[in-house]
C-alpha positions as CSV (number, residue, x, y, z in Angstrom):
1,X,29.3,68.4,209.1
2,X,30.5,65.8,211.6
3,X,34.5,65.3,211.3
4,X,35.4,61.6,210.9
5,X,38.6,61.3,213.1
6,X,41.6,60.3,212.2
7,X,42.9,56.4,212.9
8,X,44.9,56.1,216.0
9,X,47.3,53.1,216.7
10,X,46.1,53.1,220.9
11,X,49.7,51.3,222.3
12,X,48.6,54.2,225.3
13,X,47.7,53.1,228.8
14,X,43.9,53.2,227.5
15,X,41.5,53.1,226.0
16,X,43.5,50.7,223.6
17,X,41.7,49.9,220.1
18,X,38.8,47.2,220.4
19,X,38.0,44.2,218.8
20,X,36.7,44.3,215.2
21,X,33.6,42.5,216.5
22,X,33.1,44.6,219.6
23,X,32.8,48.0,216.8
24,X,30.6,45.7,214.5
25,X,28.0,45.3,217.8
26,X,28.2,49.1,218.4
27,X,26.4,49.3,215.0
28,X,23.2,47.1,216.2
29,X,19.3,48.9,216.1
30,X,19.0,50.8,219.6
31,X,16.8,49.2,222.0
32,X,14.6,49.6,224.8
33,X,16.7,49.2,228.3
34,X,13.4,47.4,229.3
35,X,13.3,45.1,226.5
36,X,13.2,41.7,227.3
37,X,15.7,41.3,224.1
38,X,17.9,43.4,226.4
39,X,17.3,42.5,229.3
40,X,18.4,38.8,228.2
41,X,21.6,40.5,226.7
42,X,22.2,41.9,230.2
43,X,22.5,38.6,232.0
44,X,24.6,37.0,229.2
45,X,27.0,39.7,229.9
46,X,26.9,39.3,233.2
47,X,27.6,35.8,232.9
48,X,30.4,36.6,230.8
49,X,31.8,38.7,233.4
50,X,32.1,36.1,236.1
51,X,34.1,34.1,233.9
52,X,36.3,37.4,233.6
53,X,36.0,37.6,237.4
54,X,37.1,34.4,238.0
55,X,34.3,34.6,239.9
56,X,30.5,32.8,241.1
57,X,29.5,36.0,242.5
58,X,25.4,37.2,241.6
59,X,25.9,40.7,241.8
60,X,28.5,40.8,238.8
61,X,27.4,43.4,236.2
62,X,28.5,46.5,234.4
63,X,27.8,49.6,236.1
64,X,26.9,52.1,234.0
65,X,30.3,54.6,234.2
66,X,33.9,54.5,233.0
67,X,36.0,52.4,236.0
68,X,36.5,55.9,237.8
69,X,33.0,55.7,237.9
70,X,33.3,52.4,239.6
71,X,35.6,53.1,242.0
72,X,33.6,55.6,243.4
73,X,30.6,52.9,243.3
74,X,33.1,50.5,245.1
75,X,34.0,52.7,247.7
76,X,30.6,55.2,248.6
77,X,28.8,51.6,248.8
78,X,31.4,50.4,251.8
79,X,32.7,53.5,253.5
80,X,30.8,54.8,256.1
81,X,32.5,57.9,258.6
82,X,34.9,56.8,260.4
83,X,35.3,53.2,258.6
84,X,39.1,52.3,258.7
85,X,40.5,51.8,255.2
86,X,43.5,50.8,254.7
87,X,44.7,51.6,250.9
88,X,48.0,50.4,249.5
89,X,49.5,53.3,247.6
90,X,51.9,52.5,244.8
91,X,50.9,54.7,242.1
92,X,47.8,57.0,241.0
93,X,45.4,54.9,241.3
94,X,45.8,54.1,245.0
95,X,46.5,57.5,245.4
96,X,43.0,57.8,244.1
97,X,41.6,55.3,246.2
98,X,42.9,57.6,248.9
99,X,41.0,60.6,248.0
100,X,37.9,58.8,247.5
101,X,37.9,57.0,250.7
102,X,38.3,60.6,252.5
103,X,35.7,62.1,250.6
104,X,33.6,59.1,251.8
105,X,34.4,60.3,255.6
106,X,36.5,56.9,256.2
107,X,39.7,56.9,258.6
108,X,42.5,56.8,255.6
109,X,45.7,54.5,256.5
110,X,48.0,55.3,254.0
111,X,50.4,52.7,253.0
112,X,53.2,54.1,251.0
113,X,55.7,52.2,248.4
114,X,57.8,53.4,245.6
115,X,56.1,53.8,242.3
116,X,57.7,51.1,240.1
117,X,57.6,48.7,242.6
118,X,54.4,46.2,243.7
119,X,52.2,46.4,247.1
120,X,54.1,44.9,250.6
121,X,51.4,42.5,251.4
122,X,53.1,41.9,255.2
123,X,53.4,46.1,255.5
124,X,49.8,46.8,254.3
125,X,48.2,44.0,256.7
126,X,50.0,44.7,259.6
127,X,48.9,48.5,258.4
128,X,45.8,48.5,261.4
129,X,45.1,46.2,263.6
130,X,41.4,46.0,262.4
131,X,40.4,47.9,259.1
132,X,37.0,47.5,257.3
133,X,38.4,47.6,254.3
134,X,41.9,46.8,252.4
135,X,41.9,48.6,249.2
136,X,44.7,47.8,246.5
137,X,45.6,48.3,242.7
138,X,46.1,44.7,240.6
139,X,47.5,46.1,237.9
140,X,48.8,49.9,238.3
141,X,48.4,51.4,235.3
142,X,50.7,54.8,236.2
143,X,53.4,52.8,236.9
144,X,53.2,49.4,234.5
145,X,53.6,47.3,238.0
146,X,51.2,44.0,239.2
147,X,50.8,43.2,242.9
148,X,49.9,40.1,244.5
149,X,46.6,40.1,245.5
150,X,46.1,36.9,246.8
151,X,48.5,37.3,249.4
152,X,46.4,40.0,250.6
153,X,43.1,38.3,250.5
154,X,45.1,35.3,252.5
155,X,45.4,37.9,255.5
156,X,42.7,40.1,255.0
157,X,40.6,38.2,258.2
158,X,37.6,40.2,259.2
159,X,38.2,42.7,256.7
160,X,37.1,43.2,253.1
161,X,39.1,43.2,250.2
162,X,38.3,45.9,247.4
163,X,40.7,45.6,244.4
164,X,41.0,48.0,241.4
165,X,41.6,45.6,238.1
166,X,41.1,47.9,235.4
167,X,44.5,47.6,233.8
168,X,44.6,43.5,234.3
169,X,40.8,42.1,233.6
170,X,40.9,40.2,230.2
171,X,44.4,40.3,230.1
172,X,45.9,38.4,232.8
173,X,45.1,36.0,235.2
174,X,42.6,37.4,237.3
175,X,41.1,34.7,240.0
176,X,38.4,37.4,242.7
177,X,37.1,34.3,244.5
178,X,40.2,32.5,245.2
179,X,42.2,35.2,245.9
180,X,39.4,36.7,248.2
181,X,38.4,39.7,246.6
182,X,34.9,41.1,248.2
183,X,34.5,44.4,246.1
184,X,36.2,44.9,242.8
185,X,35.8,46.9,240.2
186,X,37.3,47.4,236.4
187,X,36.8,49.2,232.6
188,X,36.6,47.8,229.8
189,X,39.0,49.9,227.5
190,X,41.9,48.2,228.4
191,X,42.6,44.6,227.6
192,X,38.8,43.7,227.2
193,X,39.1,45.1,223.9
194,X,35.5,47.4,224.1
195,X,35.6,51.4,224.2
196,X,35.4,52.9,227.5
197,X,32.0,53.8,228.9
198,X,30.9,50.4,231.4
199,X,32.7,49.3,234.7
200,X,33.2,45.8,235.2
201,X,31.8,45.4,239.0
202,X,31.5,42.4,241.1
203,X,30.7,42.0,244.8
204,X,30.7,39.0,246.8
205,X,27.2,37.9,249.5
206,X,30.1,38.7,252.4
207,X,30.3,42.2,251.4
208,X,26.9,42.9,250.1
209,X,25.8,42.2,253.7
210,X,27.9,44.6,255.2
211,X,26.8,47.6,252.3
212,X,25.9,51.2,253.4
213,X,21.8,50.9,253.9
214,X,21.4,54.4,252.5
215,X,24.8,55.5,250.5
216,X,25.5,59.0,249.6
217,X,25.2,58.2,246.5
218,X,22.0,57.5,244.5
219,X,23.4,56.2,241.3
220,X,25.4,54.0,242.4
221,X,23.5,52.5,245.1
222,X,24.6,48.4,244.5
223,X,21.2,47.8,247.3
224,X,19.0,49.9,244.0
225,X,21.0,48.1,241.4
226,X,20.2,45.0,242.6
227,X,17.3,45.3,241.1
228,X,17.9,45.7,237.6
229,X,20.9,43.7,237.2
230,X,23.4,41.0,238.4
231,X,21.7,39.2,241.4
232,X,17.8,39.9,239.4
233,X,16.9,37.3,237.5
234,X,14.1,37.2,235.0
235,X,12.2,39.3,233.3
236,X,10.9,41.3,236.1
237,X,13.1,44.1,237.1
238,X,12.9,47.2,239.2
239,X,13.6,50.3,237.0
240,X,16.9,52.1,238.3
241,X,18.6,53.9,235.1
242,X,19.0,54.0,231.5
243,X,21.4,51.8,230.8
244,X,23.8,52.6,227.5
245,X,22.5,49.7,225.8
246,X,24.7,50.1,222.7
247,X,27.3,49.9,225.2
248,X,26.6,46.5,226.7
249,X,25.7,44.8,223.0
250,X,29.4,46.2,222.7
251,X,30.8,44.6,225.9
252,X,28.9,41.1,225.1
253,X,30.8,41.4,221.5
254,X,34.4,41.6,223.8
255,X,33.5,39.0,226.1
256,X,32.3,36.3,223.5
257,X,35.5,37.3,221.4
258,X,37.6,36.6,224.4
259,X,36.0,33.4,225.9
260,X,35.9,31.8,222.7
261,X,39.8,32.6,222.0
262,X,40.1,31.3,225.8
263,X,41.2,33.2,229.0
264,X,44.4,31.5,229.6
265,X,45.2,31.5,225.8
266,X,44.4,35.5,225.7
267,X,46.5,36.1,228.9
268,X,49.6,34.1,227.5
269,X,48.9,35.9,223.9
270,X,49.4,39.7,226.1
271,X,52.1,37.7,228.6
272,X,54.1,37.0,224.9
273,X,53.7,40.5,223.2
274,X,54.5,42.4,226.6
275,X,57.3,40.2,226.9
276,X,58.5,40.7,223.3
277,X,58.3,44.1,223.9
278,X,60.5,44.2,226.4
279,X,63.2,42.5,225.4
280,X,62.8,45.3,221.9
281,X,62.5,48.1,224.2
282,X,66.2,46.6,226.0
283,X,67.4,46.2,223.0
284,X,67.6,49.5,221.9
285,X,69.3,49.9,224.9
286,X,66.3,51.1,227.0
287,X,66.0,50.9,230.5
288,X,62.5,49.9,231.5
289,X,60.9,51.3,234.7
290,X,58.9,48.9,236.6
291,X,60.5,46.5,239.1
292,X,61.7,42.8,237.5
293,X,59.1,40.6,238.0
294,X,56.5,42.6,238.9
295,X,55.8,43.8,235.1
296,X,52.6,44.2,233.8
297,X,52.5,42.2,230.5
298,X,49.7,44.7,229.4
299,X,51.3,48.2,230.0
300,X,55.2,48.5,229.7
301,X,56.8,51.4,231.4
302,X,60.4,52.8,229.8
303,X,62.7,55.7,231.2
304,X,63.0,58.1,228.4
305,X,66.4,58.6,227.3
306,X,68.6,61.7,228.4
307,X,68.9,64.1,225.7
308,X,65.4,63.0,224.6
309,X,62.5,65.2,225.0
310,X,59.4,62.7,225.9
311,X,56.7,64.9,224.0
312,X,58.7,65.4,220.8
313,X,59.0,61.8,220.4
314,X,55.2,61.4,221.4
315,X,54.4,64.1,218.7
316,X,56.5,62.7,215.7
317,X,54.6,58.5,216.8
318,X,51.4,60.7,216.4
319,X,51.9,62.5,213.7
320,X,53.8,61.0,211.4
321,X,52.9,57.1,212.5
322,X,49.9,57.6,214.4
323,X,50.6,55.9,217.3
324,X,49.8,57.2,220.5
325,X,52.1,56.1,223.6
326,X,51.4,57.6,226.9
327,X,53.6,59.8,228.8
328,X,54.5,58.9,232.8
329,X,52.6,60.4,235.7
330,X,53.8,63.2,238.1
331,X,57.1,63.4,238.9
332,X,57.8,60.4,235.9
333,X,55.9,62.6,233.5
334,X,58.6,63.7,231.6
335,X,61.0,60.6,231.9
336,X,58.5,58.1,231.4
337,X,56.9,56.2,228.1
338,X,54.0,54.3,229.2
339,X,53.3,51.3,226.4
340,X,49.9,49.2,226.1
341,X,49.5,46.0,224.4
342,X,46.1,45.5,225.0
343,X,43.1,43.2,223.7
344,X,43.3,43.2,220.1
345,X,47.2,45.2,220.2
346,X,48.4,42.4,222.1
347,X,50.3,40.7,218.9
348,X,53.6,40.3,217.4
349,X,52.5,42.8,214.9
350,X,52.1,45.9,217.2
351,X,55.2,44.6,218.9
352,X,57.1,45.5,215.7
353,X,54.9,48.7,214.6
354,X,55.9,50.4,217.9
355,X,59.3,49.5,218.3
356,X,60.2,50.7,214.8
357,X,58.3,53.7,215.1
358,X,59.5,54.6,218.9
359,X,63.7,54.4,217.9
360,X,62.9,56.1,214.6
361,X,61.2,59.1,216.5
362,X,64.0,58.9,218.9
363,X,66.6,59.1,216.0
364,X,64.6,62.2,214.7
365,X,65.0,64.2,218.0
366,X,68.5,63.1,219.0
């Protein structure tokens, strides 16, 4: 007999919990990934997704993997040996970027900074003198820390910008064509509200022009995809893959939730409760990690108390609240809470839920 799971309060770095409507859609009759019902739910969704984008690009769509699985699109689709790429490093996620780009044969510049703190526009440009492609993290989601983007695109000249917004897309302002993004890719378990499985993935005509013909990778071939979704139009596609069409009815649930609330009005509704939280989380006389004014609304990073074991206190939100918080990453992962508030979490309500439950935990280990 199948075990129903047990109800989880997601205030982690993701997947968060999604939007009543998004598990309502994941409840529709199974389709055909052929039908034109489908197919017609496919282009609505990529509609909705340049709107997330901030973006007029035709080859917007969901690619059929979680965001890892996107950034490995983003990068085996643009990297060819001995491609210069230079990749901002500020936490995981660029660190990943890194690893990704080598195994894609590319020349690696690494540029360096100190988790907690955002992306040196002036240090990564000035990085190489002329790099195919300058790779960054919007929203860091190991460290709880926003870089500008825009100032990158600004300087990027001949080369193209590929930008990881997994942890920002539907929650804050996110703007790919005026701040020059060519290649970008995203999830949608974070503040999109919608479980994980799809990658948010847009690519602008400038890039799309200057693809790899014949990529190492089959799958995520954007040239074969092309096809089937985002720049196709009709009813007339090439067959590439099965899409997870329970998936996508789920996306289009998130986006329509989220355009009809309004995009500014849902990125000042996660700018309010990560800013409420916050000032809790001080309060209690916490000391957050991320560098002021460089805070992610959506994920809030705090140093764990001294005295205070980090996965005692994570056991007793789970347990006895069930809440789930995420521990840091690598050398932060014992001194580090990491705290969403994302898509439907992003509320005054879960603002209270967690702080209560997070210095009552700490009171029971102290």
């Amino acid at each position: 007999m199948t075990e129903i799971l047990p109800f989880r309060y997601l205030f982690g770095p993701g997947p968060g919990n999604a939007y009543p409507e998004v598990m309502a859609a994941l409840s529709y009759p199974v389709i055909g990934h052929l039908d034109p019902a489908f197919i017609e739910r496919l282009d609505r969704v990529s509609t909705g997704l340049r709107e997330v984008w901030g973006t007029a690009n035709a080859r917007t769509w969901p690619v059929s993997a979680t965001g890892s699985g996107g950034m490995e699109a983003a990068f085996v689709n643009f990297v060819e040996p001995g491609d210069p790429v230079v990749v901002a490093v500020n936490g995981l996620f660029g660190e990943r970027m890194c690893e990704v780009a080598r195994r894609c044969g590319a020349e690696v510049v690494r540029v360096d900074h100190e988790w907690g703190h955002p992306v040196d526009a002036e240090r990564v440009l000035a990085a190489h003198p002329s790099p195919k492609i300058i790779a960054a993290v919007h929203a860091e989601t190991s460290t709880g820390v926003r870089s500008d983007i825009a100032a990158l695109g600004a300087g990027k000249g001949d080369a193209l910008l590929l930008v990881d917004a997994v942890t920002s897309i539907g929650g804050l302002e996110l703007l790919a064509d005026d701040w020059g993004v060519d290649v970008g890719y995203a999830g949608t378990q974070k503040c999109l509200g919608v479980p994980p499985g799809l990658s948010p993935f847009t690519v602008s005509e400038r890039a799309f022009e200057r693809r790899v013909r014949e990529p190492r990778s089959w799958y995520f071939d954007i040239g074969l995809l092309g096809g089937y979704v985002g720049a196709a139009r009709g009813r007339s596609r090439t067959y590439h893959h099965t899409a997870p069409v329970t998936m996508v009815a789920g996306l289009e649930a998130g986006l329509d939730r989220i355009l009809a609330e309004g995009l500014p009005t849902v990125w000042a509704r996660h700018e309010a409760a990560g800013a409420a939280l916050r000032e809790g989380l001080e309060d209690m006389g916490l000391e957050l990690f991320a560098a002021e004014g460089s805070r992610l609304p959506s994920l809030t990073t705090v140093r764990v108390p001294d005295g205070v074991s980090s996965a005692r206190v994570r056991r007793i939100l789970l347990e006895q609240y069930s809440i789930e918080v995420g521990a840091g990453v690598g050398e932060f992962a014992d001194t580090v809470w990491r705290i969403g508030l994302m898509g439907p979490n992003a509320n005054p309500a879960s603002v209270t839920l967690v702080l209560g439950a997070l210095g009552e935990a700490i009171g029971a280990v102290r």
